[in-house]
N, C-alpha and C positions, 0 to 999 in steps of 0.2 A: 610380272608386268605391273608397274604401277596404277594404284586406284585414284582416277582424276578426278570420278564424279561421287564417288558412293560417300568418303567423307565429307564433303562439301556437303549435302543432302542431309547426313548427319546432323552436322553445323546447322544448317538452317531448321530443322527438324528443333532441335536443344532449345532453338531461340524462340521458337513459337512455341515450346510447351514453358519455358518462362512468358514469354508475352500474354501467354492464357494462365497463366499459374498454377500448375496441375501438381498436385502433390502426388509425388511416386513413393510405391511401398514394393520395392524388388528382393527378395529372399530368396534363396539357391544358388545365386550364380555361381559358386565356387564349383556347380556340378559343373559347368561348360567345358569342355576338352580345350585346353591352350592350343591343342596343337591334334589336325588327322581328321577325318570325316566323320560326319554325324548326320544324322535326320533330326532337324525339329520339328516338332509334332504339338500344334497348338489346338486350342479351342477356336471357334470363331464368332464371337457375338456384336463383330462394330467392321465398319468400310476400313480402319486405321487397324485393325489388329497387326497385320505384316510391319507397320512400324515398331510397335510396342511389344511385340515377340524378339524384333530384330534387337531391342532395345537390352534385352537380357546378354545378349550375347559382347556386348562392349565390355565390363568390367575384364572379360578375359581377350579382350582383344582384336573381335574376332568378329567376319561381317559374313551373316544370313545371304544365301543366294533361293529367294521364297519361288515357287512351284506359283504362276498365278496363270488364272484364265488369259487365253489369247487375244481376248477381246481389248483389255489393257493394255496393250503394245501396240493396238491399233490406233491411241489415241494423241492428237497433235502433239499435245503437251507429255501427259505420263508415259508413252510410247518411249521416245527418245532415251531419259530416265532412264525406263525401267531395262531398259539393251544396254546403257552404260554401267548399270548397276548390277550386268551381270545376272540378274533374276529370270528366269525359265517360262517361257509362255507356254502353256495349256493349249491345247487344241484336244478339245472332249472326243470329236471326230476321229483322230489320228495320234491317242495317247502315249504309242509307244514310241514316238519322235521324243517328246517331253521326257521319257521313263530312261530312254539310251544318253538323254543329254546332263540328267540328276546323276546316270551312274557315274560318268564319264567324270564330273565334278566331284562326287563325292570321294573316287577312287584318286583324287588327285589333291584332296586333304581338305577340300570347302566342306562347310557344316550348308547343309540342304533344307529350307523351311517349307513345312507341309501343313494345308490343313484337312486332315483326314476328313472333316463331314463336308467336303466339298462345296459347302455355302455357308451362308450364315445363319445360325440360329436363331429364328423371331420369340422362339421360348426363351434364351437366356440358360437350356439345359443342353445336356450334351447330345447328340444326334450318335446313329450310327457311326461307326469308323469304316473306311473304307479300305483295305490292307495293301494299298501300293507303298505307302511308308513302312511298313516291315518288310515288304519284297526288295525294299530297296536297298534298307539297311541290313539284310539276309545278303543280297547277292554283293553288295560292297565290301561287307566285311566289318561295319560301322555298328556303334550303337546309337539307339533310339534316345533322344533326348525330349522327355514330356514339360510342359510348360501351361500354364492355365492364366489367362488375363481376366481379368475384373472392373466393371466401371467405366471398359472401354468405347460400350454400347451408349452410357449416358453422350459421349462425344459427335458420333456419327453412326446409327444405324439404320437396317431397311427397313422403313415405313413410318421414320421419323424424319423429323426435320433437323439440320447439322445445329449443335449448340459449340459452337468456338466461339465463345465470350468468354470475359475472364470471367470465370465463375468459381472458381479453385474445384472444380472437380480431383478428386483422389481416384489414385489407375495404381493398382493394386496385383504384384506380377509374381508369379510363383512358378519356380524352375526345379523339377525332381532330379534326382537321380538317373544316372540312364538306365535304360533297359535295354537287357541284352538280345541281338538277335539272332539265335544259333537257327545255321541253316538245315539243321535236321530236325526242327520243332516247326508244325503245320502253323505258315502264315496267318492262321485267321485265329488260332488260340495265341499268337503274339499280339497282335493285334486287340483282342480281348484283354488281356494282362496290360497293354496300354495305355486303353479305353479306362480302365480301373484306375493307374495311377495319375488319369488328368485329371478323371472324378473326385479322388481324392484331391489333387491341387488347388480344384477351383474351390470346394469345401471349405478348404482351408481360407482360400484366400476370400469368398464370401463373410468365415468368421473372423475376417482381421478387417475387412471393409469399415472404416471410419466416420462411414454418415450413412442414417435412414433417410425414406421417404421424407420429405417437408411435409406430409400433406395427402390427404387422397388423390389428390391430383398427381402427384408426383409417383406415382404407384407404379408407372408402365413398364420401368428398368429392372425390376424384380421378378423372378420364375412367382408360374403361379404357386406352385408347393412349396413357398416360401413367404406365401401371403400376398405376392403383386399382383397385377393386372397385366399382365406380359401373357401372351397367346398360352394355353397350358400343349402342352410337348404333344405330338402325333401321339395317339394310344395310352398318352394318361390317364 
């Protein structure tokens, strides 16, 4: 079936990260599968992340159907969207409507985007994983594709205010390898092995990030174990 809305979306997406002038630093993608199902499996520190995950998967071709709350489909405007765009509404209440509807795609060669810590991180660290993306990629038969964003929080996060000015903000994207998920190794030690390789990505892509703080003020987009003012992690 032809895609009427998701590239248009695209298009308009491209034009407004020129009109804001965001400098992009995307390395890995040559892991993305051309072709067959996948889980991606991102970090989530900004409202935009599900664009900028989905953004790794272009150079191969290939367009993200993201895992998102219900509540987003409810909405005038991103409702509409987000049903055209094929993307998966979340109902926390009745998760395994959502969980029959990822398999269903993934088994049918779409790459599936998830964000294991099912919210967003007001630390900027990574939060628990929650193992329905390896159950997923277990029972489809797929692998797990890890991906870490950076910089995406300076744009639009929880308990700030949206900065889309041109500002040249740098969004900084890093895509692993996949991992495998054989379905005779316990969901939650895959899951763990994951969890590790997003750690590592965003590592990384925190040490390729292109500009500090301006300033003490400017401090709040940084984990605190990294010297910012960003809430320090549950239990640090």
């Amino acid at each position: 079936m032809a895609e009427l809305v998701y590239p248009p979306v695209i298009g308009a997406a491209r034009t407004l990260f020129k009109a804001l002038d965001l400098k992009f630093d995307i390395a890995g993608t040559e892991n993305v599968p051309r072709r067959g199902g996948a889980v991606l499996v991102s970090n989530h520190i900004g409202y935009l992340d599900f664009v900028f995950a989905g953004l790794a998967a272009r150079p191969a071709k290939r367009l993200v159907r993201f895992m998102a709350k219900e509540s987003v489909f409810r909405h005038k405007v991103s409702g509409p969207l987000m049903r055209a765009m094929k993307h998966i509404p979340v109902d926390r209440a009745q998760g395994m409507h959502a969980y029959k509807h990822a398999l269903t795609a993934l088994r049918s060669g779409e790459i599936i985007g998830v964000f294991p810590e099912a919210t967003i991180s007001e630390s900027f660290t990574l939060k628990s994983f929650k193992s329905g993306a390896a159950r997923l990629a277990q029972e489809a038969g797929v692998p797990l594709l890890p991906v870490a964003l950076w910089g995406t929080q300076r744009l639009w996060t929880k308990g700030h205010k949206r900065d889309l000015g041109r500002n040249h903000i740098p969004i900084t994207i890093r895509v692993g390898e996949p991992v495998a998920a054989d379905p005779a190794e316990p969901a939650e030690k895959i899951t763990d092995r994951l969890r590790a390789r997003v750690q590592d990505l965003l590592e990384a892509a925190q040490r390729a990030y292109p500009v500090r703080p301006k300033g003490p003020d400017d401090t709040w987009w940084i984990p605190a174990h990294l010297g910012g003012t960003a809430p320090a992690a549950p239990g640090a």
